[in-house]
DSSP file (Angstrom, degrees, kcal/mol; ACC not computed):
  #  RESIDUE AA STRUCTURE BP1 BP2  ACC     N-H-->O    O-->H-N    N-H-->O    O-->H-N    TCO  KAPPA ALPHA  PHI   PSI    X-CA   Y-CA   Z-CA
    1    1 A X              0   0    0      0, 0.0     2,-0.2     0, 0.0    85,-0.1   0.000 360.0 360.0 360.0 161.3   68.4 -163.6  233.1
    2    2 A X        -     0   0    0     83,-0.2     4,-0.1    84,-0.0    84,-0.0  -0.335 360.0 -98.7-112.9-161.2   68.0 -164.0  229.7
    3    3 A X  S    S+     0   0    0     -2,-0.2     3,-0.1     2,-0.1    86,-0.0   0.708  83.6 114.8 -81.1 -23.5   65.7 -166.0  227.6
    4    4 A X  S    S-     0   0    0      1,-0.2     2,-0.3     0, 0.0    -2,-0.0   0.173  84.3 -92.2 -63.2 154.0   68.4 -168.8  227.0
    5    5 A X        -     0   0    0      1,-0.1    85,-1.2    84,-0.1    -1,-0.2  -0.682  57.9-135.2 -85.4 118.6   68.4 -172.5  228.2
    6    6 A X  B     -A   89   0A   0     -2,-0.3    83,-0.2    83,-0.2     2,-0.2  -0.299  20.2 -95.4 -92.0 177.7   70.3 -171.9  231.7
    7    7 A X        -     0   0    0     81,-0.7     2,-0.6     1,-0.1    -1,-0.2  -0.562  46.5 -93.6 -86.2 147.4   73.0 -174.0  232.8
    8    8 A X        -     0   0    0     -2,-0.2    57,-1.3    56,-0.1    58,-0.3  -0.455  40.8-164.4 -90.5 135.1   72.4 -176.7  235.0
    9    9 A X  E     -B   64   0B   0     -2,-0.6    26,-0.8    24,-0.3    55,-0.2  -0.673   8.4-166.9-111.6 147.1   72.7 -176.4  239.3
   10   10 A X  E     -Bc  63  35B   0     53,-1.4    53,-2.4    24,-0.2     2,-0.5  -0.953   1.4-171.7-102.5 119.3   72.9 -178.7  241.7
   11   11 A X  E     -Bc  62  36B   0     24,-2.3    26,-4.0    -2,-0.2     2,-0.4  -0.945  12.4-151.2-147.2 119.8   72.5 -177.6  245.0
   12   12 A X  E     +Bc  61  37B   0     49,-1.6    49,-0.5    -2,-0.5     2,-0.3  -0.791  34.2 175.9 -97.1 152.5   73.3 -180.6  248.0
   13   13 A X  E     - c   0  38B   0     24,-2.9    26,-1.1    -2,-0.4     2,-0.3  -0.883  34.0-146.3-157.9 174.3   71.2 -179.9  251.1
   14   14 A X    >   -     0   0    0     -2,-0.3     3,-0.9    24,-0.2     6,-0.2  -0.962  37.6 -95.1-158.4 127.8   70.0 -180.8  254.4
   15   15 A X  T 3  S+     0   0    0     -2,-0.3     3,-0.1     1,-0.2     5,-0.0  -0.393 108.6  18.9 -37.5 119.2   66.2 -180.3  256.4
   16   16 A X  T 3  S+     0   0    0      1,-0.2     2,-0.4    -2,-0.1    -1,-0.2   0.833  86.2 137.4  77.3  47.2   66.2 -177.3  258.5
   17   17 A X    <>  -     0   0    0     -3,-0.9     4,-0.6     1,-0.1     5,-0.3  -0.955  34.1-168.6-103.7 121.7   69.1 -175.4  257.0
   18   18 A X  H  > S+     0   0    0     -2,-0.4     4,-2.5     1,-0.3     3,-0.1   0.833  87.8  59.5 -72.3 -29.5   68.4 -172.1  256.6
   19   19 A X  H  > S+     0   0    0      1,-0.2     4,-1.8     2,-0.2    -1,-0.3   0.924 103.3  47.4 -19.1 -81.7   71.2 -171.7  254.7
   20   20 A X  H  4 S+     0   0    0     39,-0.4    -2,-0.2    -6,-0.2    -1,-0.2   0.195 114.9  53.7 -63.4   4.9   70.1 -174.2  252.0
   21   21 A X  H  X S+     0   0    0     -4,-0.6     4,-2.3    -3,-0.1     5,-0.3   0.637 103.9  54.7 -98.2 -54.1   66.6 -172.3  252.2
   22   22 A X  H  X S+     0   0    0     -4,-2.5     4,-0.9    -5,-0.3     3,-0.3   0.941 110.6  42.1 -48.8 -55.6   68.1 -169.2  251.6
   23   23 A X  H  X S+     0   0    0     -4,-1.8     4,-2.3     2,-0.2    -1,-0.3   0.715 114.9  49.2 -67.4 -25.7   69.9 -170.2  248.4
   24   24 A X  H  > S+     0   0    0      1,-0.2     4,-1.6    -4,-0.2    -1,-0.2   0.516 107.0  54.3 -80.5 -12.5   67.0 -172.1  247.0
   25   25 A X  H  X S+     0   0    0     -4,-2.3     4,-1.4    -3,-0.3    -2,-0.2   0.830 114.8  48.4 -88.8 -39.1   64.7 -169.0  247.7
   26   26 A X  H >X S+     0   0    0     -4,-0.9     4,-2.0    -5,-0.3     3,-1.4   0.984 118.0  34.7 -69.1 -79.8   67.6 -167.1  245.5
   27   27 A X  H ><>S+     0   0    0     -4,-2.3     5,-1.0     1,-0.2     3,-0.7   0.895 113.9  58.8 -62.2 -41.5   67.8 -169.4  242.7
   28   28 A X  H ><5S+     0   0    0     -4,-1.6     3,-1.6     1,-0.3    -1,-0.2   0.759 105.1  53.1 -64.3 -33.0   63.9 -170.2  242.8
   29   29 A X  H <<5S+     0   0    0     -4,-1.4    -1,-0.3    -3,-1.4    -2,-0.2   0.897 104.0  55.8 -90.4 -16.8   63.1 -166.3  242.3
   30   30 A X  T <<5S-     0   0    0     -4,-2.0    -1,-0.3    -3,-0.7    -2,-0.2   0.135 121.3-114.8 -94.3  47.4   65.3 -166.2  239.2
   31   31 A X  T < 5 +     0   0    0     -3,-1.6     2,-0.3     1,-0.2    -3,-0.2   0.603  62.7 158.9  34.6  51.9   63.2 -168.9  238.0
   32   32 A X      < -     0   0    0     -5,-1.0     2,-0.6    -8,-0.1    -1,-0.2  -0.581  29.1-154.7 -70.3 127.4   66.5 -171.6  238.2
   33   33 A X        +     0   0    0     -2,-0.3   -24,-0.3    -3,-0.1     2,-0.2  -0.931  22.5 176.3-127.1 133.2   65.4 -174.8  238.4
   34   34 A X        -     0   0    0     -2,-0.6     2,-0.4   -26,-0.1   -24,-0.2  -0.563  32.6-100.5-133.1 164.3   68.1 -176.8  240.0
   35   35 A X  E     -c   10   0B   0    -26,-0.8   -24,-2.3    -2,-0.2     2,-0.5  -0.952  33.1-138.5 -96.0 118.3   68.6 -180.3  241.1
   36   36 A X  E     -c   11   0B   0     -2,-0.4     2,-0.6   -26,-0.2   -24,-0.2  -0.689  17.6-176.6 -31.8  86.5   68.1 -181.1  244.8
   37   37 A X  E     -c   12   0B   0    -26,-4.0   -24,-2.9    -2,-0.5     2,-0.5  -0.962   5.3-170.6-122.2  98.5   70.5 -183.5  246.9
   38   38 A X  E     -c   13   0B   0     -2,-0.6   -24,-0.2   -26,-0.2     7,-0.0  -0.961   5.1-166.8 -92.4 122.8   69.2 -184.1  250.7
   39   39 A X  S    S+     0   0    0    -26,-1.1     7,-0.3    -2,-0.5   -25,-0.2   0.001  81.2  62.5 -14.8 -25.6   72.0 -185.8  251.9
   40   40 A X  S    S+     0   0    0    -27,-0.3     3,-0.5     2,-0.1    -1,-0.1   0.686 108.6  39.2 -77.8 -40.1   70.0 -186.7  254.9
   41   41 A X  S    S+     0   0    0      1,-0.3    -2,-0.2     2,-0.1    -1,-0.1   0.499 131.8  29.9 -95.3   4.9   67.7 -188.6  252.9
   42   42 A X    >   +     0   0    0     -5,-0.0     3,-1.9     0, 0.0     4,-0.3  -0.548  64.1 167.9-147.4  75.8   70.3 -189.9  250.8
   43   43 A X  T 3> S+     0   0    0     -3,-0.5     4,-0.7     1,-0.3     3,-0.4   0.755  70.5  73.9 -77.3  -9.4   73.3 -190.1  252.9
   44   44 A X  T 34 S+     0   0    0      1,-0.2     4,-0.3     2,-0.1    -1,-0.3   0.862  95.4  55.2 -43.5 -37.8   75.0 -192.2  250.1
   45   45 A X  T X> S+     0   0    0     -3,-1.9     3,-1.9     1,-0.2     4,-0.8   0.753  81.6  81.2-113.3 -36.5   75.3 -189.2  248.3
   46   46 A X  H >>>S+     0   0    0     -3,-0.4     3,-2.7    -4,-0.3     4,-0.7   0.942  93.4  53.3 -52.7 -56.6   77.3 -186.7  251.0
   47   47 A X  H 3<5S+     0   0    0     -4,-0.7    -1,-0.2     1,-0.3    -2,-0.1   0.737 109.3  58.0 -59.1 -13.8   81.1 -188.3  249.9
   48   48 A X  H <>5S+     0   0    0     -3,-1.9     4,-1.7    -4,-0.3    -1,-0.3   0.901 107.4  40.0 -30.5 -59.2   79.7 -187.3  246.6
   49   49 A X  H XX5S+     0   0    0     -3,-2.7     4,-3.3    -4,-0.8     3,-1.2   0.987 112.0  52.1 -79.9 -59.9   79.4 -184.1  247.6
   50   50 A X  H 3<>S+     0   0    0     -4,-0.7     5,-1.8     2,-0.2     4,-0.3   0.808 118.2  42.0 -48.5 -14.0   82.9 -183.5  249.8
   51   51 A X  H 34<S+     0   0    0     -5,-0.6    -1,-0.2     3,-0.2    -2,-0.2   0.873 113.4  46.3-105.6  -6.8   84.9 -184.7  246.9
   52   52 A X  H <<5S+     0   0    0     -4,-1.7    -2,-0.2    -3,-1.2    -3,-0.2   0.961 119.2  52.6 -85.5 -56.3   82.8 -182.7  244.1
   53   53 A X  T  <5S-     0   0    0     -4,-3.3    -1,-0.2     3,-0.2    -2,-0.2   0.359 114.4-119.5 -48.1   0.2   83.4 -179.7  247.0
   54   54 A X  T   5S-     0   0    0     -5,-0.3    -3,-0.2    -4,-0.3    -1,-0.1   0.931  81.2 -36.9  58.6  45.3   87.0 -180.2  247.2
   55   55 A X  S   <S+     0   0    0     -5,-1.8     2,-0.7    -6,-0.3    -1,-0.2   0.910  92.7 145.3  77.2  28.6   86.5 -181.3  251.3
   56   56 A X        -     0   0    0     -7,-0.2    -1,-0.2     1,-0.2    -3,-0.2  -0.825  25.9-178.0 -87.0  89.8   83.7 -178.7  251.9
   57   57 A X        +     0   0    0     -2,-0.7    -1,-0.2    -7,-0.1    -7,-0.1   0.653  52.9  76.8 -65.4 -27.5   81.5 -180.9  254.6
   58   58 A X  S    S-     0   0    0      2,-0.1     2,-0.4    -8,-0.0    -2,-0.0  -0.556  78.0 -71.1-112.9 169.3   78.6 -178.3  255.1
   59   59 A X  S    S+     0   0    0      1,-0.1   -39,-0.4    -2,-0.1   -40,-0.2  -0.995  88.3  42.4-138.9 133.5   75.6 -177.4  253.1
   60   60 A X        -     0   0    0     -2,-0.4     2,-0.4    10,-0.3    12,-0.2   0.065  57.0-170.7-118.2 146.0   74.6 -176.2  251.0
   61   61 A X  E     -B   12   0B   0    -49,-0.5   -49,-1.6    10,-0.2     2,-0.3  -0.938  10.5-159.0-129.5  59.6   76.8 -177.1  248.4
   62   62 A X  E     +BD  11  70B   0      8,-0.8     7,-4.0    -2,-0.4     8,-0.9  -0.385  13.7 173.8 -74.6 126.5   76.2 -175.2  244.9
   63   63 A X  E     -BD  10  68B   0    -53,-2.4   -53,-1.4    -2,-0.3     2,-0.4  -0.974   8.6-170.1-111.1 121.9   77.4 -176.3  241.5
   64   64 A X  E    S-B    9   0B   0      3,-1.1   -55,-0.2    -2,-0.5   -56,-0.1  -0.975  86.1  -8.7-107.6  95.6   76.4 -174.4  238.2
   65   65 A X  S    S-     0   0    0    -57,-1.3   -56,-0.1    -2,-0.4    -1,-0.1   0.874 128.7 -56.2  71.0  42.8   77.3 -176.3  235.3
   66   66 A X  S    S+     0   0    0    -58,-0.3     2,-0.4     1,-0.1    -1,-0.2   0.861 114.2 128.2  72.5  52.5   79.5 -179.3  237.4
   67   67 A X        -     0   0    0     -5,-0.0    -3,-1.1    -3,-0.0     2,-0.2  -0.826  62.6-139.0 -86.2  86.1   81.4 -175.8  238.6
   68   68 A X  E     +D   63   0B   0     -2,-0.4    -5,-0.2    -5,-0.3    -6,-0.1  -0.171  31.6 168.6 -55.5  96.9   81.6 -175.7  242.2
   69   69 A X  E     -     0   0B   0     -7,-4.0     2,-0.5    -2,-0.2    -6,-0.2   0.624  45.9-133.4-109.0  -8.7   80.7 -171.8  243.5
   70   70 A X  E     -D   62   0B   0     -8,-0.9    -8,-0.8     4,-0.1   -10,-0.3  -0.827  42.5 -12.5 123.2-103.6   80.5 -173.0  247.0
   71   71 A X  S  > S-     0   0    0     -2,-0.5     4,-1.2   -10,-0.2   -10,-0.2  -0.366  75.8 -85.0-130.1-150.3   78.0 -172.4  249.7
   72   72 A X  H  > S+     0   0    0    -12,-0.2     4,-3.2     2,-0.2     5,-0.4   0.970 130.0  57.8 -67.3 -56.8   74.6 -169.4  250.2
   73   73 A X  H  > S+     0   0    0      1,-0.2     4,-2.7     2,-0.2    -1,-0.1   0.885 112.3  37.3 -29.4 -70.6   77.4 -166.8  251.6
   74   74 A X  H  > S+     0   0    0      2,-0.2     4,-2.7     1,-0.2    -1,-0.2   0.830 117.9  50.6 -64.4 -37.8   79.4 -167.3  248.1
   75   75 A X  H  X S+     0   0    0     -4,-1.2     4,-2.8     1,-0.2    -1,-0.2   0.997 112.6  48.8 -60.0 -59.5   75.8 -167.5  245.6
   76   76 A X  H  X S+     0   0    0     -4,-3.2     4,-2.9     1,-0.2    -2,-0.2   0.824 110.8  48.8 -55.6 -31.4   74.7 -164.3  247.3
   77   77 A X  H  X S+     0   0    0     -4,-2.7     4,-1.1    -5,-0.4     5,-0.3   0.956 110.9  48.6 -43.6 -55.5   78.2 -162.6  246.7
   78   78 A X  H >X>S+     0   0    0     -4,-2.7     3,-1.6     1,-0.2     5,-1.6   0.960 113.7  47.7 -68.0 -40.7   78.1 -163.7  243.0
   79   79 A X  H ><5S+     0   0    0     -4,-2.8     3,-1.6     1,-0.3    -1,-0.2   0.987 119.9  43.7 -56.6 -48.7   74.0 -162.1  242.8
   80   80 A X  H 3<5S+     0   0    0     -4,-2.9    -1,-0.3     1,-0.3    -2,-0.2   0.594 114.2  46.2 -74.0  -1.2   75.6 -158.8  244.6
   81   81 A X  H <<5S-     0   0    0     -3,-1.6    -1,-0.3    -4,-1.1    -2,-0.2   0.576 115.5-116.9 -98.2 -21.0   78.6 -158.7  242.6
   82   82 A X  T <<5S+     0   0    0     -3,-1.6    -3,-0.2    -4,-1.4    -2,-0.1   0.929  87.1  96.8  82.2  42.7   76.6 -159.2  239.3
   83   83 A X     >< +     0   0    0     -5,-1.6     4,-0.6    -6,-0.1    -4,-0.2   0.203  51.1  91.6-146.6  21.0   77.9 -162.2  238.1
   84   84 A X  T  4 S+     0   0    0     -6,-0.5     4,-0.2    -5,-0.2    -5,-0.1   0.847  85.3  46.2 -85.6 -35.1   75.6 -164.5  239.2
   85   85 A X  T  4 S+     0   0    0      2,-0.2     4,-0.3     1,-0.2   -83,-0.2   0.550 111.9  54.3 -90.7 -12.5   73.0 -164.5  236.0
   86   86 A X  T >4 S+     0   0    0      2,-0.1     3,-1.4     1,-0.1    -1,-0.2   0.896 100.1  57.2 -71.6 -35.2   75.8 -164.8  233.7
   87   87 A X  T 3< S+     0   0    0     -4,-0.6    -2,-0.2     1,-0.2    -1,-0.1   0.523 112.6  45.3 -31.0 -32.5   77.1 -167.7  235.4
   88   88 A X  T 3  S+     0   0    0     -4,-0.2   -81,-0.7    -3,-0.2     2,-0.4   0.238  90.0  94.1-135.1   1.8   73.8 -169.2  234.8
   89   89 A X  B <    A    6   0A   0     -3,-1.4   -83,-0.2    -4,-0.3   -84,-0.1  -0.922 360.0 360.0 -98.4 147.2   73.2 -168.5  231.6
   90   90 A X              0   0    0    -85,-1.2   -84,-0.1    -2,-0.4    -3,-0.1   0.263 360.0 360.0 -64.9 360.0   74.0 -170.8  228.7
């Protein structure tokens, strides 16, 4: 990534998804610092998340710059495709 003020993610999550580990282990080693939404500890927050997902119910649930790129499957695609750190830069 480059040196640049990155854009900001949002990533909604849930305790003991390995899923939502995986992707925060992702962004955390390309030293993303994202905002957190457990939905279990703020379940106010999930109908946030299905209508900012367009009806996607499971998590995790990534947004990069209010852009909705979708769950770990779809974050790791964008790293292996090489389009993930542009994406995330400003």
């Amino acid at each position: 990534m480059t040196d640049a003020t990155p854009k900001p993610v949002v990533i909604y999550t849930s305790p003991l998804c390995g899923f939502c580990t995986a992707a925060k282990r992702l962004l955390a080693k390309k030293g993303v610092t994202f905002e957190e939404i457990d939905i279990w500890a703020a379940p106010d927050r999930k109908p946030e998340m299905i209508q900012r997902a367009h009806g996607s119910r499971t998590v995790p649930q990534i947004f990069i710059d209010e852009e909705h790129i979708g769950g770990c499957d779809e974050l790791y695609a964008l790293e292996r495709a090489g389009k993930l750190d542009p994406m995330l830069a400003a």
